[in-house]
C-alpha positions as CSV (number, residue, x, y, z in Angstrom):
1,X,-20.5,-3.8,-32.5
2,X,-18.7,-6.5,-30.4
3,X,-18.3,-6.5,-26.4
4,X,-14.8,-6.2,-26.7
5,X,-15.2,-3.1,-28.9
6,X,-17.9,-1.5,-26.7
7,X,-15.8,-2.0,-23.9
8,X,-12.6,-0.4,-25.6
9,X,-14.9,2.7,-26.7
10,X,-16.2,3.4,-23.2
11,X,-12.7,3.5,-21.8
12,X,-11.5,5.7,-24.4
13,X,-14.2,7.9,-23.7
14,X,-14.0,7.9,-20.1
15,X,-10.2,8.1,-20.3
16,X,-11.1,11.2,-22.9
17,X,-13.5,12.2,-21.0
18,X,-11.6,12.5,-17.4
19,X,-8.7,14.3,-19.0
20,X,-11.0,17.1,-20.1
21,X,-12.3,17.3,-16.9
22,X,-9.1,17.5,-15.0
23,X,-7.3,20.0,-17.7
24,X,-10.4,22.0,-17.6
25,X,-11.0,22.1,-13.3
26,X,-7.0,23.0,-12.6
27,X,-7.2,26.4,-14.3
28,X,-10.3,27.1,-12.9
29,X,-9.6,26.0,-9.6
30,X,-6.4,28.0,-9.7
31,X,-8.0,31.2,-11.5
32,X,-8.7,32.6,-7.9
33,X,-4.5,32.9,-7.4
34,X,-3.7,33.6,-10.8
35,X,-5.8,36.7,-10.6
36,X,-4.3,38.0,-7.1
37,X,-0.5,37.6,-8.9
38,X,-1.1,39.5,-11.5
39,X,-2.3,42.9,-12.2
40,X,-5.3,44.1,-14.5
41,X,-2.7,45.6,-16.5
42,X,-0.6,42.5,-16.7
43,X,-3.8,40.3,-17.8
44,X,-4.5,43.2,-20.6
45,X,-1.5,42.8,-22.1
46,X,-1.4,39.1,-21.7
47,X,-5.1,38.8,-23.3
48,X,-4.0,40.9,-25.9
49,X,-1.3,38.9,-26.7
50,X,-2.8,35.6,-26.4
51,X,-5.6,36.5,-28.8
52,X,-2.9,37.3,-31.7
53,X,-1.4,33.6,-30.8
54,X,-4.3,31.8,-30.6
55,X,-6.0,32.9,-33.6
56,X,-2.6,32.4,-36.0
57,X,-2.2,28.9,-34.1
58,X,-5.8,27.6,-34.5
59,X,-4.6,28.3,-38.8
60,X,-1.5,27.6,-38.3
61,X,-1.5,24.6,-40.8
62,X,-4.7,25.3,-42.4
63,X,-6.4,22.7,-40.8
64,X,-4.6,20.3,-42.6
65,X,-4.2,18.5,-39.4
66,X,-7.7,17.3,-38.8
67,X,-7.7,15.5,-42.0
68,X,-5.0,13.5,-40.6
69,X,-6.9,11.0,-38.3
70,X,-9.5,10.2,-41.8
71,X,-6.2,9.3,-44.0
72,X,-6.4,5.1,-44.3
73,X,-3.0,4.8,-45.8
74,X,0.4,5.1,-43.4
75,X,2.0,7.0,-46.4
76,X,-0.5,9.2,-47.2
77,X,-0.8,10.1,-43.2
78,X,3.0,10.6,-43.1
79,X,2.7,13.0,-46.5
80,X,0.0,15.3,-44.7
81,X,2.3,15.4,-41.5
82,X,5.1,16.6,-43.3
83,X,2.8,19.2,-45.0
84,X,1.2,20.0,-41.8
85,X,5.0,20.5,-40.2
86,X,6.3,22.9,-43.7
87,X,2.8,25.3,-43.4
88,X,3.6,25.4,-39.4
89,X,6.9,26.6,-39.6
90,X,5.7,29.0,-42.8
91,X,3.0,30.4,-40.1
92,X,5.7,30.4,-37.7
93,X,8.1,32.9,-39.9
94,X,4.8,35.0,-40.4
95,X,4.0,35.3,-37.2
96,X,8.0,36.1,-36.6
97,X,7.5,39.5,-39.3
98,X,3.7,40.2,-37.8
99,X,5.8,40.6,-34.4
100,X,8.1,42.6,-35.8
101,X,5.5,45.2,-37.3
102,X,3.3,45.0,-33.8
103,X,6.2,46.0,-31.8
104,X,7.7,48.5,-34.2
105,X,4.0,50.3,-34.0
106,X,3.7,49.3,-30.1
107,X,0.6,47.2,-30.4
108,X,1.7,44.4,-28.6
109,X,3.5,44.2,-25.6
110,X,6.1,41.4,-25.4
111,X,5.7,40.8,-29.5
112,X,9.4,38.8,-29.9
113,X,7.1,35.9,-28.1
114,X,4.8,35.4,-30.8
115,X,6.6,32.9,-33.1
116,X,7.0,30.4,-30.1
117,X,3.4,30.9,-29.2
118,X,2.3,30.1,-32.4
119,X,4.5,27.0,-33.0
120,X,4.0,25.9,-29.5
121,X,0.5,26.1,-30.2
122,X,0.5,24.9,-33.5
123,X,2.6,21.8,-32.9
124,X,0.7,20.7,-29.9
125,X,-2.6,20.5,-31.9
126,X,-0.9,18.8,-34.9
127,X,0.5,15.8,-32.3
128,X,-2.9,15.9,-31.1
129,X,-4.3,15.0,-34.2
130,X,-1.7,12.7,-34.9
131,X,-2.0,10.9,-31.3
132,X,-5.8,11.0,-32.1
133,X,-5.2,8.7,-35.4
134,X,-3.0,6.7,-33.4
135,X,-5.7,6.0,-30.8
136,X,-3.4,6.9,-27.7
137,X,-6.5,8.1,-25.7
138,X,-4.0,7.9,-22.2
139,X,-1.4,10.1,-23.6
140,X,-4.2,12.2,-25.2
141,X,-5.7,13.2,-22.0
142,X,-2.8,13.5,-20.4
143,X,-1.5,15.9,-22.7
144,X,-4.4,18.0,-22.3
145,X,-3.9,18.2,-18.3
146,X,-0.3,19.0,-19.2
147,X,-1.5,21.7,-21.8
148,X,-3.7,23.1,-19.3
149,X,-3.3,22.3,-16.1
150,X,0.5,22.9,-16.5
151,X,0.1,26.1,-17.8
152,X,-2.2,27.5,-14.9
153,X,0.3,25.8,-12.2
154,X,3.1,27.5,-14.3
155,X,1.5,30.9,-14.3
156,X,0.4,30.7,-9.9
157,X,4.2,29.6,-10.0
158,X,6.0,32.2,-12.3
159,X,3.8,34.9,-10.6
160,X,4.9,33.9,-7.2
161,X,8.4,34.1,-8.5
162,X,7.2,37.7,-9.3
163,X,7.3,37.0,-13.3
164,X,5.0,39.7,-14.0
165,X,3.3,39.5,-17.3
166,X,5.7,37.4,-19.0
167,X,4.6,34.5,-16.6
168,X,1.5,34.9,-18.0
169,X,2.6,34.4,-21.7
170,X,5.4,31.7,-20.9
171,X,3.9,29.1,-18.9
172,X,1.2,28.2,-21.1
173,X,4.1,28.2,-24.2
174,X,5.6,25.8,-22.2
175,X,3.0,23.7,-21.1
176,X,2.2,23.4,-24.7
177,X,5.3,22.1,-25.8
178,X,5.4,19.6,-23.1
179,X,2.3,18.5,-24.1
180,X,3.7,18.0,-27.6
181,X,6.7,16.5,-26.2
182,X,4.2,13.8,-24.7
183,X,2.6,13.3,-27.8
184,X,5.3,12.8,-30.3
C-alpha cells in the first residue's frame, strides 16, 4: 500500500471515526433533558413505536443496499439502487396497511406515522450505502451527526415546545430525512 493511500485511509477513518463519536455523544449528552420533557408514558409509547419502525426499516429493502458498495460496474450499481428504491416504497405501502391494522386494534399509539418512519429510515440507510460506494466519508459522518445528533436536539426542542409524544417520534423522522437529503 502506497503513502498516499495510507494517508487517504487514516483520514477516512478518522473523519468516520469522529462522526460516530459526535452522532453518538449528542444524544447521550442530551438524554438527561430529553427524559425531564417527556413523560414515562410518552417514552412507552414512543419505544413502542420506534421498535415497529426500526425493525421494518432495518428490511426495508432486503438488504439489498449493502451489496451496493461491492457492485464494480456503474450500471449494475444504478440497477440495484433502483431495486433497492421499488422494495422501499413496497415496504413503505406495507408498513402504510400494518398501521392501519395496529391502530384499528389500538396497539400502537400514533400508527398513521409509521410509513414515514420506515421510508425515512429506509432511505437514509440506502444513501448511506450509496454515499459509502461513493467514498464521501465527510458527508458520511456528517450525516450520521445529522441522523442523530439532529434528532436528540429535535426531541429537547419539540418537548420544550411541549410536543408531547409526537416530538418524540417526529424529530428523529426528520433528522433522518435530512440526513438523506445530505447524502443524495
Amino acid at each position: 500500500m502506497t503513502d498516499a493511500r495510507r494517508s487517504g485511509l487514516w483520514r477516512a477513518t478518522l473523519t468516520l471515526l469522529a462522526g460516530g463519536a459526535l452522532a453518538q455523544a449528542l444524544p447521550l449528552l442530551l438524554g438527561p433533558w430529553i427524559s425531564r420533557l417527556y413523560t414515562p408514558e410518552e417514552f412507552g409509547a414512543y419505544t413502542a413505536f420506534w421498535t415497529v419502525a426500526a425493525n421494518l426499516a432495518v428490511v426495508a429493502c432486503l438488504r439489498y443496499e449493502f451489496a451496493l458498495p461491492l457492485e464494480r460496474d456503474e450500471p449494475g450499481a444504478r440497477s440495484l439502487l433502483a431495486l433497492c428504491l421499488r422494495l422501499l416504497l413496497v415496504m413503505a405501502a406495507v408498513s402504510a396497511v400494518l398501521a392501519a391494522v395496529l391502530a384499528a386494534m389500538g396497539r400502537l399509539p400514533h400508527a398513521a406515522w409509521l410509513p414515514l418512519a420506515v421510508l425515512a429510515l429506509g432511505a437514509c440507510q440506502l444513501a448511506t450505502m450509496w454515499a459509502n460506494r461513493s467514498e464521501r466519508f465527510q458527508a458520511l459522518a456528517a450525516s450520521r451527526v445529522l441522523q442523530h445528533g439532529g434528532g436528540a436536539i429535535g426531541q429537547v426542542a419539540m418537548g420544550w415546545g411541549g410536543a408531547s409524544v409526537l416530538g418524540l417520534i417526529a424529530a428523529p423522522i426528520a433528522a433522518a430525512v435530512a440526513a438523506t437529503l445530505l447524502l443524495a
